[in-house]
Kinemage of the C-alpha trace (Angstrom):
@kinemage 1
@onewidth
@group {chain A} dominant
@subgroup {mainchain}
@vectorlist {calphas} color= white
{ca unk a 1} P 2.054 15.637 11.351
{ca unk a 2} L 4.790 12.941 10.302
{ca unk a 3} L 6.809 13.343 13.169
{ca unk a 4} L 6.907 12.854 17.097
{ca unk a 5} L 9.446 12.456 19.705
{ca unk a 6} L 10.981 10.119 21.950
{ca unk a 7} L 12.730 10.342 25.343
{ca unk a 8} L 15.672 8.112 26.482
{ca unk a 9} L 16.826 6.822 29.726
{ca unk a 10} L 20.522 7.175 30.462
{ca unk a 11} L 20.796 3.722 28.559
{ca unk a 12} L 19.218 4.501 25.113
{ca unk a 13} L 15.973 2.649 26.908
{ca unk a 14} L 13.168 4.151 25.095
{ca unk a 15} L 10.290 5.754 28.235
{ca unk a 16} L 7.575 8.173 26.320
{ca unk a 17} L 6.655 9.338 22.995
{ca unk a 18} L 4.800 12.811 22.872
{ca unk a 19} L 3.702 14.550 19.669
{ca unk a 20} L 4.649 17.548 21.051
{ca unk a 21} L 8.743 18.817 22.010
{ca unk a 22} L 7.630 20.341 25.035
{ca unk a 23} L 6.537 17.793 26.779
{ca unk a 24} L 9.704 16.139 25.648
{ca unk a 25} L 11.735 19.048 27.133
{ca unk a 26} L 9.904 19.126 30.202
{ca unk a 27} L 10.456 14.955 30.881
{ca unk a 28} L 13.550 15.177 30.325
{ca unk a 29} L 14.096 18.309 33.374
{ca unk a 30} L 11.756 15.742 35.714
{ca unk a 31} L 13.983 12.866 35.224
{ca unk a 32} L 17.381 14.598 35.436
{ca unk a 33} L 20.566 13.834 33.890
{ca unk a 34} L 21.643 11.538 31.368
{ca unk a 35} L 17.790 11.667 29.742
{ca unk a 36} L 17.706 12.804 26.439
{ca unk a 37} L 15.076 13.483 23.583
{ca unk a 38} L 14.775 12.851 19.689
{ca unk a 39} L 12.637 13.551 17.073
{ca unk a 40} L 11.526 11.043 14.833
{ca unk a 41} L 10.410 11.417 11.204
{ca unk a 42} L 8.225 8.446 9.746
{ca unk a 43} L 7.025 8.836 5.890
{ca unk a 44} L 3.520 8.079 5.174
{ca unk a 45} L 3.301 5.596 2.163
{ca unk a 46} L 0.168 4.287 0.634
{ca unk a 47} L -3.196 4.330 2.260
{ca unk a 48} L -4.899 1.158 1.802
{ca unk a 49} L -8.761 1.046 2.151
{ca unk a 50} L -9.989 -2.106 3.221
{ca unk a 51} L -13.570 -3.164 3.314
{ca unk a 52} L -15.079 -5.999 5.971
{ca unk a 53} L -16.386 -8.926 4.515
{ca unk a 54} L -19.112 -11.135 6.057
{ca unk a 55} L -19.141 -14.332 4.070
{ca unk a 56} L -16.147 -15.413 6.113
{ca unk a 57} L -17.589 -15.304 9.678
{ca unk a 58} L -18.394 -18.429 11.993
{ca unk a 59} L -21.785 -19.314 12.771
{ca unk a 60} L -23.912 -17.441 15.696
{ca unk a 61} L -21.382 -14.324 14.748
{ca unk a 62} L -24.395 -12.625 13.322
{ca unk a 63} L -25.529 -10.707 16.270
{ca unk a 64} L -27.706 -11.394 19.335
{ca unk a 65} L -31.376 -12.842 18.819
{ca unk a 66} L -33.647 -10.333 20.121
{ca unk a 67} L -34.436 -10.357 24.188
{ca unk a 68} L -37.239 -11.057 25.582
{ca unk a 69} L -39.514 -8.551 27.763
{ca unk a 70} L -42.270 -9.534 30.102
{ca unk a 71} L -43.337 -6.406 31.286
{ca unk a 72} L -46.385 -7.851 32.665
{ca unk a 73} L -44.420 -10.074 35.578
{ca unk a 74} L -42.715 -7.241 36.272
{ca unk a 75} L -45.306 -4.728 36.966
{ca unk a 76} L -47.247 -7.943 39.234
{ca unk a 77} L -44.219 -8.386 41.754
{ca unk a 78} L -44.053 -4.636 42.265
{ca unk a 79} L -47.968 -4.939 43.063
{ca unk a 80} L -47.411 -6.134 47.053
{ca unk a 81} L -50.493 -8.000 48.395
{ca unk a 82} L -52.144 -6.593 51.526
{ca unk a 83} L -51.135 -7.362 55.118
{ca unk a 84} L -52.888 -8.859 57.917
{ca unk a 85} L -50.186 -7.279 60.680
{ca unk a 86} L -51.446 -5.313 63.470
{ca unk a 87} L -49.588 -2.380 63.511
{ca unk a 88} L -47.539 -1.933 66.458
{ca unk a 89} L -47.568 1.577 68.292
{ca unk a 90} L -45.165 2.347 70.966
């Protein structure tokens, strides 16, 4: 699709694009008077592939050093020791 549309304020202001001319039609009935749309045709020219380079990059761009896991402390603070409490009974 090489084409979309565009709905004006009273004062030529630009408020929405929409790809579609319905929902231009229908913003233009919730605004009221003096709103108007247009359609707008844009020509597709060349398509230009362009590939990513890495040799050009500042240093430490190269991706996060791997994190470190110590399972083991974790699993030990979960492990509570035992209590010495008397347990209190109303």
């Amino acid at each position: 699709m090489n084409e979309y549309w565009e709905v004006l304020d009273p004062l030529g202001k630009k408020i929405a694009n929409t790809g579609w001319e319905y929902d231009a039609i229908n913003l233009v009935k919730m605004r009221g008077n003096g709103y108007t749309y247009r359609k707008v045709k844009f020509i597709c020219d060349q398509v230009i592939d362009i590939t990513s380079t890495t040799d050009k990059q500042l240093p430490g761009q190269q991706g996060l050093p791997p994190g470190k896991t110590r399972l083991e402390d974790a699993q030990q603070q979960l492990e509570l020791r035992e209590s010495n409490a008397e347990v209190f009974v109303p």
